[in-house]
C-alpha positions in Angstrom: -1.4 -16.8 22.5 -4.2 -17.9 24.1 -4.9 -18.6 27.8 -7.4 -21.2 27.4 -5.6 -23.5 30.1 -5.9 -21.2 33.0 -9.9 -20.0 31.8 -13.0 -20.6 33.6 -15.7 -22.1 31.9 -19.8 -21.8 32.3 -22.5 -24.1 30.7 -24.5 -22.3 28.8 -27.1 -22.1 30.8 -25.3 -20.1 33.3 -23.6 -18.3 30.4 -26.9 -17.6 29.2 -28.6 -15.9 32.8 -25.6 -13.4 33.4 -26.0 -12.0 29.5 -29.6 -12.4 30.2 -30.9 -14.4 27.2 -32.8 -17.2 27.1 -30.3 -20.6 27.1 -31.9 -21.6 23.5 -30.7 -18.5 22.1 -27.5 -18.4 23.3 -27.2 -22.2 22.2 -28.3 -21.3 18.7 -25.4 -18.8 18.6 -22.9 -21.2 20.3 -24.2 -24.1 17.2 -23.9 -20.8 14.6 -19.9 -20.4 15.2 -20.6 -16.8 16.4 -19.9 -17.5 20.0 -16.6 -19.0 21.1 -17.3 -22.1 22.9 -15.5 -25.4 24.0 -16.7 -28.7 24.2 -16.0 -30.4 28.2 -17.5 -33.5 28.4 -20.5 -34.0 26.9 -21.2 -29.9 27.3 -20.3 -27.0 25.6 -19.1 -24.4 27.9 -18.4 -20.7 27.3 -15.4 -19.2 28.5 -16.1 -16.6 32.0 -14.1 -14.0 30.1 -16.7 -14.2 27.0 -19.4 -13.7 29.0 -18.4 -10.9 31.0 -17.0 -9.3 28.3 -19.7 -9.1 25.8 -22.5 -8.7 29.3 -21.5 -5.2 29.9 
């Protein structure tokens, strides 16, 4: 089950500096389904553990 209620979330431009690509890129793969995102808002955010995961 997932843990979605307890996750941190980043915008993506955050998201974007720590996997260190530009924020339109990470945007277009956010849009393309091939990165897990959640909307918040008006925002979509990327959950901490997504990032970190896939940064090192």
């Amino acid at each position: 089950m997932s843990d979605d209620t307890t996750a941190r979330y980043l915008p993506v431009s955050k998201a974007a500096a720590l996997l260190g690509v530009h924020r339109t890129t990470l945007a277009r793969a956010v849009r393309e389904g091939s990165f897990p995102s959640r909307q918040i808002g008006k925002r979509r955010m990327v959950a901490e553990r997504d990032v970190i995961g896939r940064g090192q």
